[in-house]
Residue frames relative to the residue before (quaternion, step in Angstrom):
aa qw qx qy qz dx dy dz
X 1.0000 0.0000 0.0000 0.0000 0.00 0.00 0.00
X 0.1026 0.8117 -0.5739 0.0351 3.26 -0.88 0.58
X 0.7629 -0.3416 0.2035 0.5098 3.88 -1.45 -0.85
X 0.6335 0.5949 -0.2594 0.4212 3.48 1.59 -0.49
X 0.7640 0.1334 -0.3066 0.5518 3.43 0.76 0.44
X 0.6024 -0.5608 0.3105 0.4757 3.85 1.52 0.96
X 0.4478 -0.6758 0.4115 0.4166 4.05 1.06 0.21
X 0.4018 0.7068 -0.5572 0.1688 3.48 1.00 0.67
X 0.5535 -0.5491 0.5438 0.3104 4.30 -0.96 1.02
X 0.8293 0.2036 -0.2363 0.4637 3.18 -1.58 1.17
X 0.2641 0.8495 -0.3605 0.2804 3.51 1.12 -0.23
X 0.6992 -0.2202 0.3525 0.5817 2.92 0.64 -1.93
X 0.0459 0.8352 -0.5298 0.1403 3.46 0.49 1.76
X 0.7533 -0.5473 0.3351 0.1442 3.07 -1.30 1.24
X 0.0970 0.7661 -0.6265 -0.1054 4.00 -0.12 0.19
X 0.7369 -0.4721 0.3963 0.2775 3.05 -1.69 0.95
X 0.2675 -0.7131 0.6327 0.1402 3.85 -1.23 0.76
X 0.4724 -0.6453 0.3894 0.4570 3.59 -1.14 -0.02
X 0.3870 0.5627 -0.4954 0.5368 3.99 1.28 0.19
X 0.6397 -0.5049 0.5536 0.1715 3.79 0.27 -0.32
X 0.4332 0.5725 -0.3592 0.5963 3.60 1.59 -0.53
X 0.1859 -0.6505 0.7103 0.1942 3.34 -1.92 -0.12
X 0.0710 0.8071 -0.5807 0.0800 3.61 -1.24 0.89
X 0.3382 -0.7576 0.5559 0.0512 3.22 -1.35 0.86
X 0.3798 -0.6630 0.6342 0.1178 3.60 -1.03 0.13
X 0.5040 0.7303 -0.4611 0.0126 3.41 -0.53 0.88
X 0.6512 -0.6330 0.3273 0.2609 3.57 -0.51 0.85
X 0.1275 0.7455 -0.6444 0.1132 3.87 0.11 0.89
X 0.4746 -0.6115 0.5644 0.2868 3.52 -1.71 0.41
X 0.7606 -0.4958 0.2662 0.3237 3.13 -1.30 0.83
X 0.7567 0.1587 0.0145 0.6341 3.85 -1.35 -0.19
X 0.3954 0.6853 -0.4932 0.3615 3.84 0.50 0.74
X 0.2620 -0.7616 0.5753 0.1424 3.98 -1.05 0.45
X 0.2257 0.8535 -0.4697 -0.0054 3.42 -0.48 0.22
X 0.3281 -0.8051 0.4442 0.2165 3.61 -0.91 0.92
X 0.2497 -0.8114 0.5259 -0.0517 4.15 -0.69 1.15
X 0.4773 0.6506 -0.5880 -0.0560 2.85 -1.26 0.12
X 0.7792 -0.5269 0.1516 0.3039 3.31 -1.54 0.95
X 0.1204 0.7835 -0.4953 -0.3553 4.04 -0.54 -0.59
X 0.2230 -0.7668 0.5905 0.1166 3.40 -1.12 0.36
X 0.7497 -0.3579 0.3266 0.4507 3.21 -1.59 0.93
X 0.8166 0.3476 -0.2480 0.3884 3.75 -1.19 1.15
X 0.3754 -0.7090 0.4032 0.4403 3.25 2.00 -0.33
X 0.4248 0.7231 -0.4512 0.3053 3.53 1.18 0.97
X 0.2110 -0.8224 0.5282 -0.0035 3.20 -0.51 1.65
X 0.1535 0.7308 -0.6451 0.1618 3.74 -0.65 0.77
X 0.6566 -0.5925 0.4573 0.0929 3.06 -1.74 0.63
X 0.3353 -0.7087 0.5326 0.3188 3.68 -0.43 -0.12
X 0.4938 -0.7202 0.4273 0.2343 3.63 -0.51 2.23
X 0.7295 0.3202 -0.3057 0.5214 3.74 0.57 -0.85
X 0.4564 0.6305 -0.5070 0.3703 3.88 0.39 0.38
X 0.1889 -0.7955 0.5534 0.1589 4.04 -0.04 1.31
X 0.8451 0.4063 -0.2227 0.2666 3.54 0.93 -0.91
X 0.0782 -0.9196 0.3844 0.0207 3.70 0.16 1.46
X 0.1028 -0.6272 0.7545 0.1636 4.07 -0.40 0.31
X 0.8386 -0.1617 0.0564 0.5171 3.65 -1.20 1.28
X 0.8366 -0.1004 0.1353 0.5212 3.09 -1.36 -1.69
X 0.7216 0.5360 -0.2872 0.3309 3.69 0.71 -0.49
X 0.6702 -0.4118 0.5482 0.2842 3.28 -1.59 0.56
X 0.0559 0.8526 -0.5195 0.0090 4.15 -1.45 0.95
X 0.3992 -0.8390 0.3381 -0.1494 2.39 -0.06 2.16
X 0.2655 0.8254 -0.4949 0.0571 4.14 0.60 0.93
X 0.3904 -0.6665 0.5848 0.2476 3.77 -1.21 1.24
């Protein structure tokens, strides 16, 4: 969830891959910034560990 879909949950939920990983599709405009972060069962929000570019608590995401 993030500023692109107003951080509303369920938005855009992750479906299993065949690695076992989980991934979405979503459509952002070009040259575009956006802040993310992940949720998980429990309303646990967290970041992605191998993600260098943060904006506070959140995950930055640029097209």
């Amino acid at each position: 969830m993030g500023d692109f879909n107003d951080r509303q949950p369920g938005g855009h939920t992750l479906t299993p891959r065949k690695d076992g990983k989980r991934a979405v599709t979503v459509e952002l405009p070009s040259k575009s910034s956006h802040a993310f972060r992940y949720l998980a069962t429990g309303d646990y929000r967290f970041n992605d560990d191998t993600e260098g570019d943060l904006d506070g608590p959140n995950g930055r995401l640029r097209t």
